[in-house]
N, C-alpha and C positions, 0 to 999 in steps of 0.2 A: 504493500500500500504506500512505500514513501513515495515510489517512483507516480504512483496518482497524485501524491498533492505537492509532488516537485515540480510535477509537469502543468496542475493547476496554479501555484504557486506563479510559477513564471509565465504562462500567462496574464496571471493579474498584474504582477509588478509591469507588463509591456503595456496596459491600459491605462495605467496607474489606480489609484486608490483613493479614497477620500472619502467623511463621514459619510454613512447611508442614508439617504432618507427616508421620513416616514414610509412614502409610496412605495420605493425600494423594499423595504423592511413587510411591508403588508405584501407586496408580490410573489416576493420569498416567502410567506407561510404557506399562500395559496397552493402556490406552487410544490409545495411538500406534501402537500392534503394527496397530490397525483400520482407520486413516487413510491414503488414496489417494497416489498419487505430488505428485499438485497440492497434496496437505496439506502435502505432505513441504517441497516447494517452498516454499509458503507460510510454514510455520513458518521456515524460513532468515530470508526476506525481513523478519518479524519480530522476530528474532534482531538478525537487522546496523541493522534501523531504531530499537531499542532501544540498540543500541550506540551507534548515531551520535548518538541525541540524548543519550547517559548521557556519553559520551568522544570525542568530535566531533575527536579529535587522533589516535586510532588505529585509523579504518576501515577498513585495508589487510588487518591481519593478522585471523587467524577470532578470534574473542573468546570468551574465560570458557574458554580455555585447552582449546577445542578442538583434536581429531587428526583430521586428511586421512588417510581411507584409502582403499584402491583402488576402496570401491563408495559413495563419499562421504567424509560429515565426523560425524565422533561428539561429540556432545556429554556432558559430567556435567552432571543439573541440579543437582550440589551447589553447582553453581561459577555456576550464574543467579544474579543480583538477583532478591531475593523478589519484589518487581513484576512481572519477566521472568515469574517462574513461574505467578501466577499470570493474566497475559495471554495466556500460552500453554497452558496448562492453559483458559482460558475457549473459548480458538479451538478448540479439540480436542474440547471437547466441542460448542459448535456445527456444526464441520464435519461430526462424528460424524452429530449430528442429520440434517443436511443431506445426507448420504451415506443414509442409512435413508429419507430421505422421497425419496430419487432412483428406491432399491430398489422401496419401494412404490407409486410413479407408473407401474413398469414394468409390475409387475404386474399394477396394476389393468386396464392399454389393453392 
């Protein structure tokens, strides 16, 4: 998984970066309500690998002051690193993509 969000990473840094905005910030949950269980997965593993390399001293505990609940773990993106967000925000909407071109591979055969 580093090499996904090395390869998301420097995408971002080539767009540059800067505070998200509301609308931003509300297109990105939308957008997550679309994304498959393996997203769901994924986005974690992105999560904790940003962690490790931002706080490499506290990879134990969930980060950015997430809650374990009974059918997972919730995040606030108030509480991402602006980088965080928009790496994950970039995956989400590739995976997105990638999930419609699944759909329409079906259809076509």
């Amino acid at each position: 998984m580093d090499a996904l969000y090395d390869t998301l990473n420097k995408e971002i840094t080539e767009i540059g970066i800067k505070t998200p905005t509301a609308q931003q910030k509300e297109i990105f949950l939308e957008n997550m309500k679309k994304i498959d269980i393996k997203g769901n997965e994924i986005i974690y593993v992105l999560i904790k690998t940003h962690q490790k390399l931002e706080n490499s001293t506290d990879i134990n505990n969930l980060p950015y002051e997430a809650k374990e609940l009974k059918m997972g773990i919730k995040f606030n993106i108030d509480n991402f690193p602006i980088k965080l967000f928009y790496i994950l925000n970039l995956f989400v909407t590739k995976h997105i993509e990638h999930l419609h071109d699944e759909i329409n591979r079906k259809l076509l055969n």
